[in-house]
C-alpha positions as CSV (number, residue, x, y, z in Angstrom):
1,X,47.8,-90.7,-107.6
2,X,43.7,-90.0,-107.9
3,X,42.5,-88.6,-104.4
4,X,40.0,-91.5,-102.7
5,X,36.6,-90.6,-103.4
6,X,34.5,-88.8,-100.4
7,X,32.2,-90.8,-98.5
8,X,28.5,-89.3,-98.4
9,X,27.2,-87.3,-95.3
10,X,25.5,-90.4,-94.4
11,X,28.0,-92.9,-94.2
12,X,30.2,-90.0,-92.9
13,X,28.1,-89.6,-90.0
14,X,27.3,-93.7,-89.1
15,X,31.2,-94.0,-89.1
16,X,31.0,-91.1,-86.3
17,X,28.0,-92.9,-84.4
18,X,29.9,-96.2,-84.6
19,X,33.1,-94.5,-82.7
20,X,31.0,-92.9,-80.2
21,X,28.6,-95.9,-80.0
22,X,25.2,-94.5,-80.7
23,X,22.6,-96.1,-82.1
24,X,21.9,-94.2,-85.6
25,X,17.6,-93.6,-85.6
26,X,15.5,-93.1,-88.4
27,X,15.1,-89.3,-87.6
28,X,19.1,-88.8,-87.7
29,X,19.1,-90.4,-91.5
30,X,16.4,-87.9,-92.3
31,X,18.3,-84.8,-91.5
32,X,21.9,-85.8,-92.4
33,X,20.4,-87.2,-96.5
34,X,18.7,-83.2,-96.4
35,X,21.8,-81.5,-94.7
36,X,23.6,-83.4,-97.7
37,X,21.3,-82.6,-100.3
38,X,20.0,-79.1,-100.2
39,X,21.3,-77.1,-101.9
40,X,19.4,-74.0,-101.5
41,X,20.9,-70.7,-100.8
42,X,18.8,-70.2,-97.3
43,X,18.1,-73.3,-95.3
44,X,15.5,-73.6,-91.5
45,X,16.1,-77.3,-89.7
46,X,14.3,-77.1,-86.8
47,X,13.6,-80.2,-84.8
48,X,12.3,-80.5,-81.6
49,X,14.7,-80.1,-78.2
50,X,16.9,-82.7,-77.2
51,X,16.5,-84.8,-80.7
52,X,20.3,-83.6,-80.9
53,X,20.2,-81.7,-84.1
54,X,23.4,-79.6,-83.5
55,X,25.3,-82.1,-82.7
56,X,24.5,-83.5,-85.9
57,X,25.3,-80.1,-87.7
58,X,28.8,-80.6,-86.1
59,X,29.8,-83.6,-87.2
60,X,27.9,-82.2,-90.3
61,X,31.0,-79.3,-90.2
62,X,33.8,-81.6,-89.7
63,X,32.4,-83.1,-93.1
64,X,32.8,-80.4,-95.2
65,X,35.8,-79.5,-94.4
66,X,36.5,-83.1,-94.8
67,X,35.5,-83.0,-98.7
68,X,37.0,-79.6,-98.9
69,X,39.7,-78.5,-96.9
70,X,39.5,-74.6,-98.2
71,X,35.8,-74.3,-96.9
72,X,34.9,-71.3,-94.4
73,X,32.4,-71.3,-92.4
74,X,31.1,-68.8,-89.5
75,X,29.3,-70.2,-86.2
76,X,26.6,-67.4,-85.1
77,X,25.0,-68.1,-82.1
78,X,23.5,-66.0,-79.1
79,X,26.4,-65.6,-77.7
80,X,30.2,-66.0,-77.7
81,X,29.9,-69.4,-75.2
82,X,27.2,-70.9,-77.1
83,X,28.8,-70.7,-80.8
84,X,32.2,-72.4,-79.0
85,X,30.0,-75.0,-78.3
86,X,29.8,-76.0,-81.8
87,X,33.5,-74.8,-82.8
88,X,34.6,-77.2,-80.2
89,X,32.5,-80.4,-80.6
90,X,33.5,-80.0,-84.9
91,X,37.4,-79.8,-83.5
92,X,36.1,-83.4,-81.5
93,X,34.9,-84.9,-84.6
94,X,38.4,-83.8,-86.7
95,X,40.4,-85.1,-84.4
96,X,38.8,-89.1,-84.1
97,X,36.9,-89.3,-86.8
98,X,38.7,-92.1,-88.9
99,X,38.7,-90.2,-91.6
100,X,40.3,-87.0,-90.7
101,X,43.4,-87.9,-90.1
102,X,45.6,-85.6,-89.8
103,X,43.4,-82.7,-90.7
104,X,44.1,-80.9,-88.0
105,X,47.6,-78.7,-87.0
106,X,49.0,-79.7,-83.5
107,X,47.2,-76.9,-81.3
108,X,43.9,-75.5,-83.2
109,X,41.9,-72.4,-81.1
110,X,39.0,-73.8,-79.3
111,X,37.2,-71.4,-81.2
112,X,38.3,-70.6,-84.2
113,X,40.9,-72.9,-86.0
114,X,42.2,-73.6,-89.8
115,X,42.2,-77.0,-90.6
116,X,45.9,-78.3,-92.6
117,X,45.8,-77.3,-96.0
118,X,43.5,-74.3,-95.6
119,X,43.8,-71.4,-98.3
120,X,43.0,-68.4,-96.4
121,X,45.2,-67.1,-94.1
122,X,42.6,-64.6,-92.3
123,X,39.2,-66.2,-92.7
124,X,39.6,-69.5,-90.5
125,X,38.0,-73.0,-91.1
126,X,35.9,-72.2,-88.6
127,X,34.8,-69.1,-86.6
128,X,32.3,-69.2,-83.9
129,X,30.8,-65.8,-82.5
130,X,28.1,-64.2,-80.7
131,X,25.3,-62.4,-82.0
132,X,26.5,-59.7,-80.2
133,X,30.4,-60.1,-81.1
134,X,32.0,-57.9,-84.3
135,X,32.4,-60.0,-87.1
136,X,32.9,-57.2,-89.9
137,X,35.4,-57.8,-92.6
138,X,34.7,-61.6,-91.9
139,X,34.7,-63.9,-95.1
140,X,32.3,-67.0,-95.0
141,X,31.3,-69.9,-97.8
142,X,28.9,-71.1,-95.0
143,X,27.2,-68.6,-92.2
144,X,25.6,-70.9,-89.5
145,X,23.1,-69.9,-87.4
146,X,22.9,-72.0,-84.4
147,X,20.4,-71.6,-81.9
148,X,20.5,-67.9,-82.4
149,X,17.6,-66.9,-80.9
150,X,17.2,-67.9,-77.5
151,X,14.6,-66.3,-74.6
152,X,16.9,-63.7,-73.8
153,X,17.4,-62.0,-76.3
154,X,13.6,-61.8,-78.0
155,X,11.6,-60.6,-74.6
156,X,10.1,-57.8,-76.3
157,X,9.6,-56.1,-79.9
158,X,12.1,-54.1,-79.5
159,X,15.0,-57.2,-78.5
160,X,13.7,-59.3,-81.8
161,X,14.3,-56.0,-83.9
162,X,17.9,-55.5,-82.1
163,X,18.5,-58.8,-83.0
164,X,17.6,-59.1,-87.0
165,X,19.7,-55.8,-87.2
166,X,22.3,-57.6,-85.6
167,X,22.5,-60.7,-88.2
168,X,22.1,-58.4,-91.3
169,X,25.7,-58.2,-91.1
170,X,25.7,-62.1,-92.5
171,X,24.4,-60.3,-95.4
172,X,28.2,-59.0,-96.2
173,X,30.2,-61.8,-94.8
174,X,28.9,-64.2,-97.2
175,X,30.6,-64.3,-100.2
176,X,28.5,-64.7,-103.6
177,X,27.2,-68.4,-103.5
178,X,27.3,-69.0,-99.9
179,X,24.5,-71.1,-98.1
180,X,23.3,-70.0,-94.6
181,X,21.6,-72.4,-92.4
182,X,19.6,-71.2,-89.2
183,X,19.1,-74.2,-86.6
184,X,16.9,-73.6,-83.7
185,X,13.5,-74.2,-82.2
186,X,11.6,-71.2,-82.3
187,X,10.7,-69.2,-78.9
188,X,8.7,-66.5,-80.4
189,X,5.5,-66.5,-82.5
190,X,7.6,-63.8,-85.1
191,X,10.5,-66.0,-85.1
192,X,14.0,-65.5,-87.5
193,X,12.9,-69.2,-88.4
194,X,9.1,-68.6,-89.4
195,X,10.2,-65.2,-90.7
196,X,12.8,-66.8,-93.2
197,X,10.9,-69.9,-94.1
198,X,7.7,-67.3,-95.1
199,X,10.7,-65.9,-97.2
200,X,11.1,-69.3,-98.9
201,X,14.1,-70.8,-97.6
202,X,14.2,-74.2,-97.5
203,X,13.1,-76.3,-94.4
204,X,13.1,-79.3,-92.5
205,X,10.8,-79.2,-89.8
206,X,10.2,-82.0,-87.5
207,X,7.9,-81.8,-84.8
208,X,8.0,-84.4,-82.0
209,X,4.6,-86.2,-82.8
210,X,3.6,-86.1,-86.1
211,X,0.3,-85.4,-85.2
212,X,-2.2,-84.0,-82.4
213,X,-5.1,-82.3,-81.7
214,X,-5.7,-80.2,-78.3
215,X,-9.0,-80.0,-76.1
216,X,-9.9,-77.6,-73.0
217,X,-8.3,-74.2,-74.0
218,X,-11.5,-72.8,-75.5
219,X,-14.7,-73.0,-73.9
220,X,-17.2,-74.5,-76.4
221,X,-14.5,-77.9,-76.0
222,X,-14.2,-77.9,-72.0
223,X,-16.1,-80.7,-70.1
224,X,-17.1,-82.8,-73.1
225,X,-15.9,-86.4,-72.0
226,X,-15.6,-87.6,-75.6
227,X,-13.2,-86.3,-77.8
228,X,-12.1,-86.6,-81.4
229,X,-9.0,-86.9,-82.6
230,X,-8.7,-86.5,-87.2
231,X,-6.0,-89.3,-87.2
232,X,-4.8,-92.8,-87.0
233,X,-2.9,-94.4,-83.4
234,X,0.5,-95.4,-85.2
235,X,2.5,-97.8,-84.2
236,X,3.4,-97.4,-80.3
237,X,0.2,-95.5,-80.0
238,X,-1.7,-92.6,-78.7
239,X,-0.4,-90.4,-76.5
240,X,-2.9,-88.7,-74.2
241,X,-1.7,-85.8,-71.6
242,X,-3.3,-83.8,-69.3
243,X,-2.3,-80.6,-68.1
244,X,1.1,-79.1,-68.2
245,X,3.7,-78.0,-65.8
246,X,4.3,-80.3,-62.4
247,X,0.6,-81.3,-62.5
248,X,0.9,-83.0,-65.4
249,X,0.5,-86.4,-66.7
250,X,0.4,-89.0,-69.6
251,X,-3.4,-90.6,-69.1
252,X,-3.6,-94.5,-69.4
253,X,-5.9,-96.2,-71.6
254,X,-8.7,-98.1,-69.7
255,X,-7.7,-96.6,-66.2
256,X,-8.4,-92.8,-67.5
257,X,-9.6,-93.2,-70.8
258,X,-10.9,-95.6,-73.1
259,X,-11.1,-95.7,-77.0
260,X,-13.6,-95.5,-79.0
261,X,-12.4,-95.4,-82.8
262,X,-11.2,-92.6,-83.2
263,X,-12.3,-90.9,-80.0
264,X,-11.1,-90.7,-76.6
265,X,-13.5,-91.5,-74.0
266,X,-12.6,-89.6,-70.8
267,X,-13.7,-91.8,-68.2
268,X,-13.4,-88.6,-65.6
269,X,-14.2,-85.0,-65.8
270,X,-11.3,-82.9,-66.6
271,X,-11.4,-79.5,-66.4
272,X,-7.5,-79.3,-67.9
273,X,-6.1,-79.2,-71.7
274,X,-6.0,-82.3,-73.1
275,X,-3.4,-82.7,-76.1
276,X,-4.0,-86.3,-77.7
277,X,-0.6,-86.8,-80.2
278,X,-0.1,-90.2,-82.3
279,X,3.9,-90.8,-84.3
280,X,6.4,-89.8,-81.8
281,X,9.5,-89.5,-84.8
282,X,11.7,-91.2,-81.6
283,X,9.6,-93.3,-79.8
284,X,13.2,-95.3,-78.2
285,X,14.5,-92.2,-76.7
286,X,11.0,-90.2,-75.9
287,X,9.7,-92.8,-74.2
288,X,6.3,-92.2,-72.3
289,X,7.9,-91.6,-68.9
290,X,10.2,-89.2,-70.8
291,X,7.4,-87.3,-72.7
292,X,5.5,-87.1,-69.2
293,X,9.0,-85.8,-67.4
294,X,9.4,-82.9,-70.5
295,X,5.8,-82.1,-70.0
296,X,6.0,-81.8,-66.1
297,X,9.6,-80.0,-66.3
298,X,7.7,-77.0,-69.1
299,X,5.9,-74.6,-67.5
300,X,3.5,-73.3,-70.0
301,X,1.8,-74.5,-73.1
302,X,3.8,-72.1,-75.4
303,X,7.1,-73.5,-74.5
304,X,5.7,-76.8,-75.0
305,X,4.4,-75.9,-78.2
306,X,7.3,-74.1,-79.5
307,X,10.1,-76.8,-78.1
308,X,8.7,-80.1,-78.7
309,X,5.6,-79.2,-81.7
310,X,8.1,-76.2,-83.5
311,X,4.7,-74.2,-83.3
312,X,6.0,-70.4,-82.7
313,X,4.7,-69.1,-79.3
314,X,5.8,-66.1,-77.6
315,X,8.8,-66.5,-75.1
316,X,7.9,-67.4,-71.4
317,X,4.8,-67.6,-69.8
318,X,2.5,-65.7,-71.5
319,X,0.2,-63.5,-69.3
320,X,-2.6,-62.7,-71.8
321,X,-3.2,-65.1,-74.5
322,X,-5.4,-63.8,-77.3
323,X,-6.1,-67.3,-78.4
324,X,-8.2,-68.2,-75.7
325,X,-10.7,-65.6,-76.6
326,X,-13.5,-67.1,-78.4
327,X,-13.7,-65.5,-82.3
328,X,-17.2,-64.8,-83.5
329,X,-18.9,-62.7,-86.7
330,X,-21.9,-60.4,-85.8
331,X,-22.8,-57.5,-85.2
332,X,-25.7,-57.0,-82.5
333,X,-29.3,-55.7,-83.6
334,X,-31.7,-53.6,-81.4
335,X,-35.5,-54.0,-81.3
336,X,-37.7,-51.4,-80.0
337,X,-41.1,-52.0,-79.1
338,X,-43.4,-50.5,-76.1
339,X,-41.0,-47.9,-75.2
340,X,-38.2,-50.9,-74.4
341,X,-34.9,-51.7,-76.0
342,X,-33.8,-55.1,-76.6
343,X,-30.5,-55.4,-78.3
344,X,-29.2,-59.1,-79.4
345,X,-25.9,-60.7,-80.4
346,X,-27.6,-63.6,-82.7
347,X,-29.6,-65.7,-80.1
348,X,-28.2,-64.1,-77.0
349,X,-29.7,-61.1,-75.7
350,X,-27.0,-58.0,-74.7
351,X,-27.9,-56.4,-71.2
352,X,-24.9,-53.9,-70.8
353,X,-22.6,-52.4,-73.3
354,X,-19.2,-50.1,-72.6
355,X,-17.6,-47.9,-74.8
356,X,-13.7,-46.3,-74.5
357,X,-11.7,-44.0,-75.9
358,X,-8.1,-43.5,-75.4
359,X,-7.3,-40.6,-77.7
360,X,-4.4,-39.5,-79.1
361,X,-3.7,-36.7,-81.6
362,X,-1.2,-38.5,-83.5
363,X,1.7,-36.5,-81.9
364,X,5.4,-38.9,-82.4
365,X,6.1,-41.5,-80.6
366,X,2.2,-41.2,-79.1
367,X,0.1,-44.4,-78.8
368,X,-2.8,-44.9,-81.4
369,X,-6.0,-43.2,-80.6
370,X,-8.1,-46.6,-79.6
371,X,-11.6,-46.6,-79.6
372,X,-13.0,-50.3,-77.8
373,X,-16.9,-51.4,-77.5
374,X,-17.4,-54.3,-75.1
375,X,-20.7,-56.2,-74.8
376,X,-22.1,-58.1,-71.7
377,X,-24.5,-60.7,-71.8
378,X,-26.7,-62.1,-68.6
379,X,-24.7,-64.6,-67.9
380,X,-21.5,-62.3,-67.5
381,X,-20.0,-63.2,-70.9
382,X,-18.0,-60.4,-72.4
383,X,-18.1,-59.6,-76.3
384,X,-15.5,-57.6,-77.6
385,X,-17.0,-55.9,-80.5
386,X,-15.0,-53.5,-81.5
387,X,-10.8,-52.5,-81.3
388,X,-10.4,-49.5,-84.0
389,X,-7.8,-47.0,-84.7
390,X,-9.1,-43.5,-85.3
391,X,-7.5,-41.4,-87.3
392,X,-7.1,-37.2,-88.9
393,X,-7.4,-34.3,-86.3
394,X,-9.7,-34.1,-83.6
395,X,-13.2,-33.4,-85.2
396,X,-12.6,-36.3,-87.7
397,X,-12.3,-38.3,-84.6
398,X,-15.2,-37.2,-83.1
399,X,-17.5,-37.8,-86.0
400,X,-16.5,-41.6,-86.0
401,X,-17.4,-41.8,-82.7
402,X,-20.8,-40.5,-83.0
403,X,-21.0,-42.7,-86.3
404,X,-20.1,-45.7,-84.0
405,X,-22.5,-44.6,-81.5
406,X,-25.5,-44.6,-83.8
407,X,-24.5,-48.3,-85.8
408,X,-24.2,-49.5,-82.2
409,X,-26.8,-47.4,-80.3
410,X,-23.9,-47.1,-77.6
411,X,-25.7,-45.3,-74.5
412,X,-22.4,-44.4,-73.2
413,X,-18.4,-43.5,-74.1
414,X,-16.1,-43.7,-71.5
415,X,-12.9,-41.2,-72.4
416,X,-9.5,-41.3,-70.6
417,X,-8.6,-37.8,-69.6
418,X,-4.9,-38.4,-69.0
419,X,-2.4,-36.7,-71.3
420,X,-4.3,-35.0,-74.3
421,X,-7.6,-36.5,-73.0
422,X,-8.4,-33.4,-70.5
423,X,-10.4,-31.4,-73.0
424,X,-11.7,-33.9,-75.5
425,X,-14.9,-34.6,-73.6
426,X,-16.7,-31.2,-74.0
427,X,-15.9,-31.0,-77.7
428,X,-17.2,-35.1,-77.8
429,X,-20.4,-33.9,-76.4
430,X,-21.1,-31.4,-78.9
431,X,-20.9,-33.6,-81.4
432,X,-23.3,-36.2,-79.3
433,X,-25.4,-34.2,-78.7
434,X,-28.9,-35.6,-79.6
435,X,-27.7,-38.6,-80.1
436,X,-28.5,-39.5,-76.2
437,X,-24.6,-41.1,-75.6
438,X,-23.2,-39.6,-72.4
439,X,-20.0,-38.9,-72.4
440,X,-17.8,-39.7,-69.3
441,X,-14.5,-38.4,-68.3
442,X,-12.2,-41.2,-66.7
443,X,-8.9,-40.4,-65.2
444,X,-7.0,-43.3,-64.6
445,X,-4.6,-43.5,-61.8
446,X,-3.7,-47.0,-61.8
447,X,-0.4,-48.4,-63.2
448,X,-0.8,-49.0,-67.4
449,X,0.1,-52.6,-66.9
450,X,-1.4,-53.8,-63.7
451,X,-4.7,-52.3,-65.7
452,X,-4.1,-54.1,-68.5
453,X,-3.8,-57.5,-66.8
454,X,-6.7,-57.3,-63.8
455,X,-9.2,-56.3,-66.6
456,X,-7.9,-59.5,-68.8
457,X,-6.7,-62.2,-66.8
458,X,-10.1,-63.2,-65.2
459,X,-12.0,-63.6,-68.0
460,X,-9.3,-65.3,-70.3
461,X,-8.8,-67.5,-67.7
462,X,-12.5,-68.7,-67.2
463,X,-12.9,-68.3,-70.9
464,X,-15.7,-66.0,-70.9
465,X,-14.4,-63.4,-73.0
466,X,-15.3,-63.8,-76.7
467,X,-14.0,-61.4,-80.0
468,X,-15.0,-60.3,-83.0
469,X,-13.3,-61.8,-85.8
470,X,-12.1,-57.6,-86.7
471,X,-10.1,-56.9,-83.3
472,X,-8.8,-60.4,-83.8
473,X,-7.6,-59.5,-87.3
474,X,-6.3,-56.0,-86.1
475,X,-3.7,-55.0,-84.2
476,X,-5.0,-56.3,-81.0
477,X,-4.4,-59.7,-81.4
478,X,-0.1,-59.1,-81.8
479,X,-0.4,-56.5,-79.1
480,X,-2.0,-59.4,-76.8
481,X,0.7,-61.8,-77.6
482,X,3.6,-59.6,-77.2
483,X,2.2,-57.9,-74.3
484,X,5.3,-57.9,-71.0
485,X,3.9,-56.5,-67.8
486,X,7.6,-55.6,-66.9
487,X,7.4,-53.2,-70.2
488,X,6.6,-49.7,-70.2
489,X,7.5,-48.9,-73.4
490,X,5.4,-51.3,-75.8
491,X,2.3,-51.2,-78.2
492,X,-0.6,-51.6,-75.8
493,X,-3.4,-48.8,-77.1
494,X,-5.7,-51.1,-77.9
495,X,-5.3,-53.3,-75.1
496,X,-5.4,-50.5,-72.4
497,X,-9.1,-49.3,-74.4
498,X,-10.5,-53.0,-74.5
499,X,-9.2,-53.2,-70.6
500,X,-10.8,-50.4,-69.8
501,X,-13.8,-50.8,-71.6
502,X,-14.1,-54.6,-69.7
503,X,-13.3,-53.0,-66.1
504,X,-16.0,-50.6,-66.4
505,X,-19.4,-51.3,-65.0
506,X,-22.1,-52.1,-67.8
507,X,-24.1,-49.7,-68.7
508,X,-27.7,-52.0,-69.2
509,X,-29.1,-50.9,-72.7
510,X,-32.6,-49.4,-72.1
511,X,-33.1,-46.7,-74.5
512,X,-32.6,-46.0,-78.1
513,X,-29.4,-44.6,-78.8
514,X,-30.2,-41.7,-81.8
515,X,-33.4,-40.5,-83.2
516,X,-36.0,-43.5,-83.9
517,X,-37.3,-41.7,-86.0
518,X,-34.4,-41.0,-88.4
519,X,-32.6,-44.2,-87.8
520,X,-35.0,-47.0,-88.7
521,X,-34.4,-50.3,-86.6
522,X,-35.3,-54.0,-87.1
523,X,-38.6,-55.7,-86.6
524,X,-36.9,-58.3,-84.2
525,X,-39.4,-59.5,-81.4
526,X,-39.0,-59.6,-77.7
527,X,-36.3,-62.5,-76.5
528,X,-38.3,-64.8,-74.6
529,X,-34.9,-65.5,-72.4
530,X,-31.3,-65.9,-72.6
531,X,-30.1,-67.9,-75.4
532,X,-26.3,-69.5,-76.3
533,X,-24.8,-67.9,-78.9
534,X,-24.4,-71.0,-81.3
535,X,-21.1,-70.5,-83.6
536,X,-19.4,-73.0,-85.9
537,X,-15.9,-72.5,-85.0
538,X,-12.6,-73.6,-87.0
């Protein structure tokens, strides 16, 4: 007798919502046709939290087994109680789905079980264990990866690295032709997601609003009352919130905003972030109490970025944010005219300017040797012009610093005499000498950390501190974002420089820096005031 033919995912899975008596949106049909239909060695689905996609994948399990009863697949997951999770509600689906009768032997393991008519006697149906569980000389036709990386266990550099040595191991567990699937949410900006969809696995991403555009987290956008948004109100609407954590809350059209095309009109001052969003994928289920509840229950914009928008944000609540520095592209210029200095940043005139060096002599396991220059302007903005690296023996260091002194007429380097710092000053000054650049020995006795964060955390916050588009593309910019004040073992270099470089007092630039002589400078005429630098920004 021919064996029925299989039902499709689809219809697999609206039999399943029917017995449980959900209600089957549009977003579900979406992911079950793609689970169904990709066929791609290395898949990413990641949909936003609580849109229910492992339970899905479940049911998605049962299926397979379903059509082929000699399938193996193995459940990785953070940990042992999380992968059982999935083990467990797949068992649910075998045993009352309607078409899985008698699939199942009378006492299957909670987590791991063969399924009647199995082939393989030691590679179960289904095995579900932790990341940090042995699974060598495990056989698998499917590896799952199911919410495998979680807070926990991507704190720091360090835990991330821990944990992609960790899953190499799927690497030999898979036989040839196998198909592993990660599903997650990503909770890091460097997340196993990002990392294997730049690697060109397959994805299905799906963001909770199709759309959005945020206002208030960089200076040149706060207090403006009317705001843009590039995109069409769908259906149900736009969906305007203020703030984030308890203080949060969804705005209401004509009581704190009104429309104007396509532009909210605040009707207030708000001195918040603003995230206007248009095509919620589930509008029944995220209704606009819910959204506002979600909002008000996540502390920080990064996990509501990562959770809800699947945009990669570093886990927690981020103490030092480098994308609230302001980017900008010049270099400043000095005129000198009746025996006074004036140095300018385009249209804003510099008054103070601070130079550090945090050497290192390239010894193991030793930080970089970071060299910061930090500008300040009248009005207490702070530019960050320059994060570099310097590099080759001591000498070659020293002539980069003098070469940085003269292109930036820098009346002043700050050096950190702790460690191999003590006797770098005297051998700086000799090669300084001339140059008029005093050198200044600084011995810090303040903890690394709580450094790091008074010099940052004011200006961030009140969005004064602007960066040059070259420490923004260096190092400095990852070191910011993975930055953990409970770390003392991390990459900070450059971020313990620029701190110390923006703690320092300003040294007011008043003289030429070099021989006027030898270095020739540009015509540029007295500033007539203080001027706003005026950037066009992405």
């Amino acid at each position: 007798m021919e064996e029925p033919r299989k039902v499709s995912f689809l219809a697999f899975f609206i039999m399943w919502a029917k017995v449980m008596g959900w209600k089957v949106p549009h977003i579900h049909v979406i992911v079950c046709t793609w689970l169904e239909t990709c066929d791609d060695p290395v898949r990413v689905l990641m949909i936003f939290r609580g849109a229910a996609k492992s339970t899905i994948y479940a049911v998605f399990k049962a299926w397979q087994l379903y059509c082929n009863r000699a399938n193996r697949s193995l459940i990785w997951a953070a940990d042992g109680k999380l992968a059982k999770k999935l083990s467990r509600d797949t068992l649910n689906v075998l045993r009352r789905h309607p078409l899985c009768g008698g699939m199942l032997p009378s006492k299957p393991g909670a987590q791991t079980f063969w399924v009647n008519g199995a082939t393989d006697a030691r590679n179960a149906s289904v095995d579900a264990v932790g990341v940090d569980q042995n699974a060598t000389g495990a056989r698998a036709d499917d590896v799952d990866f199911d919410d495998i990386e979680v807070p926990k266990n991507i704190k720091t550099p360090e835990a991330r690295e821990n944990l992609r040595l960790k899953i190499e191991e799927s690497t030999h567990i898979a036989v040839p032709g196998a198909q592993k699937t990660y599903i997650g949410t990503p909770h890091t900006h460097n997340s196993i997601y990002t990392e294997q969809i730049e690697g060109g696995a397959a994805v299905l991403k799906i963001p909770l609003f199709e759309h959005s555009k945020r206002y208030g987290d960089k200076k040149e956008e706060q207090g403006r009352t009317r705001l843009p948004f590039p995109f069409k109100p769908g259906p149900d609407g736009l969906y305007v919130l203020a703030g984030i954590g308890k203080f949060a809350k969804m705005l209401k059209e004509d009581e704190d905003y009104k429309l104007d095309g396509q532009c909210v009109v605040l009707l207030r001052q708000m001195n918040v972030v603003i995230d206007i969003y248009a095509g919620c994928v589930w509008p029944e289920r995220f209704t606009r109490a819910e959204v506002e509840q979600r909002r008000k229950d996540t502390r920080t914009l990064n996990g509501w970025d990562s959770q809800y928008q699947l945009e990669a944000k570093p886990v927690g609540e981020t103490r030092l944010d480098p994308d609230r520095m302001i980017p900008y592209d010049l270099k400043p210029t000095v005129h000198y005219s009746n025996r006074q200095a004036v140095m300018m940043l385009g249209k804003v005139q510099i008054v103070g300017a601070c130079a550090r060096w945090d050497c290192s002599l390239g010894k193991v396991k030793s930080d970089a040797s970071a060299f910061s220059l930090v500008l300040t302007d009248a009005k207490g903005n702070l530019y960050w012009q320059l994060a570099e690296g310097l590099t080759g023996d001591l000498d070659d260091q020293c002539k980069r610093v003098k070469e940085l002194v003269l292109q930036y007429y820098i009346p002043s380097v700050k050096v950190e005499t702790n460690g191999p710092g003590g006797f770098i000053p005297p051998r700086l000054r000799k090669f300084l000498a001339g140059t008029g650049c005093a050198v200044v020995d600084d011995h810090s006795t303040v903890n690394k950390q709580k450094r790091i964060l008074d010099a940052f955390e004011a200006p961030l916050s009140m969005n004064v501190l602007w960066a040059h588009t070259s420490v923004l593309d260096g190092p400095t910019y990852d070191q910011m974002k993975d930055f953990n004040p409970l770390s003392t073992n991390q990459p900070d270099d450059y971020l313990d420089s620029g701190a110390g470089a923006i703690a320092d007092t300003p040294v007011r630039i008043g003289q030429i820096v070099g021989n006027p002589t030898e270095h020739q400078t540009h015509p540029w005429r007295p500033s007539a005031g203080v001027h706003e630098i005026e950037f066009e920004t992405s």
